[in-house]
N, C-alpha and C positions, 0 to 999 in steps of 0.2 A: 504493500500500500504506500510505502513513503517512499519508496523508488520512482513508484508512479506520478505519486504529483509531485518529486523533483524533477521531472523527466517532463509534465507539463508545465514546471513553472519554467524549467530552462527553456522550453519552445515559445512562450509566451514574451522571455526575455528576447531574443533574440531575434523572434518579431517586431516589437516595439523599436526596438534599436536599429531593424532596418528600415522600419517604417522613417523612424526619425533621421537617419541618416540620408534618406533622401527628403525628405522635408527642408532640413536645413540646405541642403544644395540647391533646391529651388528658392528659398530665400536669399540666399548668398549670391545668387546669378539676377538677383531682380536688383537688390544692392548694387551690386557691380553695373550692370548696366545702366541705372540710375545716375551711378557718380560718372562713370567715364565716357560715356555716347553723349554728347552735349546736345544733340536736338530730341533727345526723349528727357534731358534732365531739365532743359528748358520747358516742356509741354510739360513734364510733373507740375514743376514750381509754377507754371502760371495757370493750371484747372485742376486747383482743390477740390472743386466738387466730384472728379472721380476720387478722391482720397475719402471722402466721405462715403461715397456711393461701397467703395470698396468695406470701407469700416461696417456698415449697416449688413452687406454679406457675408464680413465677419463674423460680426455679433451673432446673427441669423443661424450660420450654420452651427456655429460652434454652440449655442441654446440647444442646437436639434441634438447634435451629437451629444452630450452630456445630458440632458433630461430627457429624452426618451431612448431608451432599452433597444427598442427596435430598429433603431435607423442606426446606431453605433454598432450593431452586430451580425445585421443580417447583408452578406454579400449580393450585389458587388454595389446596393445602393451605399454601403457604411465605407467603401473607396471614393465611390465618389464624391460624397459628402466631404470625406475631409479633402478630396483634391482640391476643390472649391474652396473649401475654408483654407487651406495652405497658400493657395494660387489670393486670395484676396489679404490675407494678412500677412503676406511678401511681400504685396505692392504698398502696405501700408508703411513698413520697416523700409521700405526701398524710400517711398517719400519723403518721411522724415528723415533719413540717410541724405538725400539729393541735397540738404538744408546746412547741411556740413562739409567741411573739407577733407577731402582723400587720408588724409595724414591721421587727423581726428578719429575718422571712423574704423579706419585699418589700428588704430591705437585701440580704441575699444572693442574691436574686434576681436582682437590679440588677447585683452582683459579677460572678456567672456568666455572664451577658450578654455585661459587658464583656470579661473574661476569656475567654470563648470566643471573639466576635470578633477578639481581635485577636493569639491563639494559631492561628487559624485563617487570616489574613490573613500571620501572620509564619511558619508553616508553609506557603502556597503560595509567600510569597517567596523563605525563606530559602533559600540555593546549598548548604546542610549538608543532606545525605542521611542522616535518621533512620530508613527502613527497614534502612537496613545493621545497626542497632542491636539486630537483635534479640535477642541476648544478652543486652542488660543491662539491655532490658523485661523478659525471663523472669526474673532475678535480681532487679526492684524490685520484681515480682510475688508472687514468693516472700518478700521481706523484708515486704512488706504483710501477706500471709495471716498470716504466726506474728506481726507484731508486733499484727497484731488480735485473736490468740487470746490473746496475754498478757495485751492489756489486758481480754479476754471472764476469764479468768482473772481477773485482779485487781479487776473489778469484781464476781466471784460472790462471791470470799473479802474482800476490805476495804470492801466497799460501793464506789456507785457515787464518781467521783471525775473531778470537768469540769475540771479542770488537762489529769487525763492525757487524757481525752475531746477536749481543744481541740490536745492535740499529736497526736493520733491523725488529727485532722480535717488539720494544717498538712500532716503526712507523707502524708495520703490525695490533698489540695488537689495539692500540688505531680506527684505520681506521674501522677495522673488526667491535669494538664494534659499530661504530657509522653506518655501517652497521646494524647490529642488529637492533639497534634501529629503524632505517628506514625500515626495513623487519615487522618487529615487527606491527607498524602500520600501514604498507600496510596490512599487514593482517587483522586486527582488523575492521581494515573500522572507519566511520565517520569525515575523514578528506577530506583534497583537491583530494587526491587518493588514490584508494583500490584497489584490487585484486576484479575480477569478481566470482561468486561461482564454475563457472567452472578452477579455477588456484589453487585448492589445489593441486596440483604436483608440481605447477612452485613455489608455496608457502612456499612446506615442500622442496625441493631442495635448496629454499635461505637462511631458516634458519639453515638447517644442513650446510653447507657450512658455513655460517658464525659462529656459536657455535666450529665446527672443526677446522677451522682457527685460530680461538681465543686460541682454548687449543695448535694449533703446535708454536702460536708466544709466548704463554706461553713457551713451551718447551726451546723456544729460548734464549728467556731471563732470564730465572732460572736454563734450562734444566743442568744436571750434566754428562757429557760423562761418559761410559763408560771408 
């Protein structure tokens, strides 16, 4: 019996991780295009409204994929769902990418990397059980959302302001990774709780979200404008 679901958790891992391994190459190829084709980095920067348009698909799919059972597991509508949600919140990382300089984002590129590695390496070693945590994921969660609406708030009414932008970014950085961490060993298994062998979708969705996240609060905090 515990061969067994070693044997399903390692297919489940190894799933995810290729899921995710092409996920982040289609975002890295939307980036890269963004910064170095200057007539598509030009069309980003002057029609925000496909960034929004793109955002709302994001939002959309990745709802679907996480709250309902059925569209995350049953093939091959649960590929294409997240191709869509990968394919629109690439263009979003791309846009926000286009808003900075080459140097900048290859720096925190770099960051994310390393920072994901070895969150990811000290998340399968550590003997501390972060899924028991989930209490006080929901409560950093909830401190993220209002503390981003204040600053969406303070930048409508006092103009934009990358003091508070880079402390939005430090508060986003830190959260996200601790995210990670907690994604990290839900996947892995052998703790208080795992992912079932059928959630490699909902698996490879939460750590590409969190890995992405990590490199745009990077951007925040290092990022160098254009």
């Amino acid at each position: 019996m515990d061969v067994c679901k070693s044997t399903e958790r390692q297919v489940r891992v190894n799933w995810v991780y290729i899921i995710l391994s092409v996920q982040l190459m289609v975002t890295f190829a939307f980036v890269s295009v963004f910064l170095f084709v200057k007539p598509v980095n030009t069309w980003v920067t002057r029609n925000q409204w496909f960034y929004w348009l793109s955002y709302a698909v994001f939002f959309a799919t990745y709802m679907a994929l996480a709250c309902c059972t059925k569209v995350r597991r049953n093939f091959p509508g649960n590929f294409i769902a997240l191709s869509i949600f990968t394919l629109a919140f690439s263009y979003v990382a791309g846009t926000i990418s286009s808003f900075y300089s080459v140097n900048s984002v290859l720096t925190c590129l770099a960051i994310t990397i390393a920072v994901t590695l070895t969150v990811s390496v000290a998340a399968a070693c550590c003997p501390c059980d972060i899924t028991k945590c989930q209490a006080v994921i929901a409560v950093l969660s909830i401190l993220l959302f209002f503390f981003g609406l204040i600053c969406t708030i303070v930048f409508f009414a006092a103009g934009y302001n990358s003091t508070l932008h880079a402390v939005y970014g430090g508060v986003a950085a830190v959260i996200f990774t601790i995210y990670l961490a907690y994604d990290t060993q839900m996947l892995l298994g052998g703790r208080k709780f795992e992912l079932s062998p059928e959630e490699y979708i909902f698996g490879a969705l939460q750590l590409y979200l969190d890995v992405v996240n990590i490199f745009l609060a990077m951007l925040a905090i290092f990022g160098s404008s254009n």
